[in-house]
C-alpha positions as CSV (number, residue, x, y, z in Angstrom):
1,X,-12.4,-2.1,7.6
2,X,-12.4,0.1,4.5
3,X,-12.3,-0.9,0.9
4,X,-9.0,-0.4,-0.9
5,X,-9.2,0.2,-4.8
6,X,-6.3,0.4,-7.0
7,X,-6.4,0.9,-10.7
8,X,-3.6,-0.3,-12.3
9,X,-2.3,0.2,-15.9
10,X,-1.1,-3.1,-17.7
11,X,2.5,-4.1,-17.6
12,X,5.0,-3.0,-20.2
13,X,4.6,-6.6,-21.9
14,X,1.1,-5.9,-22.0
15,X,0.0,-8.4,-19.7
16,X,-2.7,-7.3,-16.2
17,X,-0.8,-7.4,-13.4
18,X,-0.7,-9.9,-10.2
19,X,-1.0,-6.3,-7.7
20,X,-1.0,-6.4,-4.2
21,X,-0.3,-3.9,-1.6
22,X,2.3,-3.6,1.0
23,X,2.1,-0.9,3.7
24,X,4.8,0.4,6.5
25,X,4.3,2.9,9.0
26,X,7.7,5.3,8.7
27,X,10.2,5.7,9.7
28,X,10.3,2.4,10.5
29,X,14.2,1.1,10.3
30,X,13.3,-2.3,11.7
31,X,10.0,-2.7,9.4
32,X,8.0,-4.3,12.0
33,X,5.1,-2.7,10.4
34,X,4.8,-4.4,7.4
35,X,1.5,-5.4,6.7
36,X,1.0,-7.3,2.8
37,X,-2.6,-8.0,1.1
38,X,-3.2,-11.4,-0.8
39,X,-2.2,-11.1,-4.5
40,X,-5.0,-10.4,-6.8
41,X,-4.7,-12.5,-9.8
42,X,-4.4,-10.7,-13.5
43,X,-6.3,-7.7,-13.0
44,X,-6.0,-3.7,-13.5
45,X,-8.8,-3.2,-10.9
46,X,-8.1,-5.4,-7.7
47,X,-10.2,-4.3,-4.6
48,X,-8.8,-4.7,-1.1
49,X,-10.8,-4.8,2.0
50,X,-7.8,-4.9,5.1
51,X,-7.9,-3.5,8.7
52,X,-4.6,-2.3,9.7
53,X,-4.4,-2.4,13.1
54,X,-1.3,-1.5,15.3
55,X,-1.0,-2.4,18.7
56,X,0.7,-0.7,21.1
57,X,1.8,2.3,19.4
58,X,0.7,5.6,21.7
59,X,-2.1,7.6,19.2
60,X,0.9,10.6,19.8
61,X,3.6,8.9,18.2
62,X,1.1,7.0,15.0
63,X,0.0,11.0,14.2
64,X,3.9,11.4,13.7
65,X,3.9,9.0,11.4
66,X,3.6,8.3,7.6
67,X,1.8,5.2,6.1
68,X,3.6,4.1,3.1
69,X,1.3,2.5,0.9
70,X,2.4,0.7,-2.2
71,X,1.1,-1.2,-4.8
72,X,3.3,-4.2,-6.7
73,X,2.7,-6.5,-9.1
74,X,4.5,-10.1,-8.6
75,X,6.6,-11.2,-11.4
76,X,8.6,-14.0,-9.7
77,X,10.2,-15.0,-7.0
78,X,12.7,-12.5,-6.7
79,X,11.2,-9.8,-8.5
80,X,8.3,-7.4,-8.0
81,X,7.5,-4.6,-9.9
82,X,6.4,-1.0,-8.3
83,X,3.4,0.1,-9.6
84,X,2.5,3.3,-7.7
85,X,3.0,4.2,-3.9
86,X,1.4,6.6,-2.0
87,X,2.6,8.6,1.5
88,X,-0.3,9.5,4.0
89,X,0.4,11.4,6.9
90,X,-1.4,10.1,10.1
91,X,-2.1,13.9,11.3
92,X,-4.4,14.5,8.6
93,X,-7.0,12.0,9.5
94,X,-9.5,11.8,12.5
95,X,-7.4,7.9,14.1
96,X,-10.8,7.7,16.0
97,X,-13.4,7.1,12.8
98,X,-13.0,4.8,9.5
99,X,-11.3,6.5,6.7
100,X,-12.8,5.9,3.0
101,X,-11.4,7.7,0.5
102,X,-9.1,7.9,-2.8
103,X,-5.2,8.3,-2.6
104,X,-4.1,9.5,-5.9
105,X,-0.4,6.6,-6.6
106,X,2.7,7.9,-7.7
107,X,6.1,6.5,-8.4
108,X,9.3,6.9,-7.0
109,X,11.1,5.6,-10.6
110,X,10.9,3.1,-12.6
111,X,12.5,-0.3,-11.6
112,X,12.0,-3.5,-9.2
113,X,11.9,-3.3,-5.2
């Protein structure tokens, strides 16, 4: 597995967020490849160390594919805020060897998900 890092600036109230990330492998209408990290507590700077591993899907068809990354912050039960997401296409990284690197996050917009 290979270490996740994702800076996060504080909330708009101020407060460090409660960030964890949530991946998907699109398109995936069904989301059966949700995969969701812990929740780090109160920090800018969590780390993540998670192996994604997906069974059963041919190596052709995961290099047509897009992991979704996203980082949230948990606000409450309903509630989570976005607080960057990043789209890496499978075709651009060797699926036999460990990938380390840096994923620069965007947003989509502001708002919940």
């Amino acid at each position: 597995a290979c270490p996740h890092r994702a800076p996060q600036p504080p909330l708009q109230d101020g407060n460090d967020p409660d960030p964890y990330v949530k991946t998907y492998l699109l398109p995936d209408p069904q989301k059966t490849t949700k995969r969701k990290t812990k929740v780090a507590r109160k920090t800018c700077n969590p780390t993540y160390n998670e192996m994604l591993v997906y069974d059963g899907i041919p190596r052709g068809d995961l290099e047509q594919r897009e992991l979704r990354l996203s980082v949230l912050s948990e606000e409450g039960f309903w509630e989570n805020i976005l607080l960057g997401e990043v789209g890496i296409r499978l075709r651009d990284l060797d699926l036999a060897q460990e990938k380390m690197g840096w994923f620069a996050l965007g947003s989509r917009g502001h708002g919940t998900l």
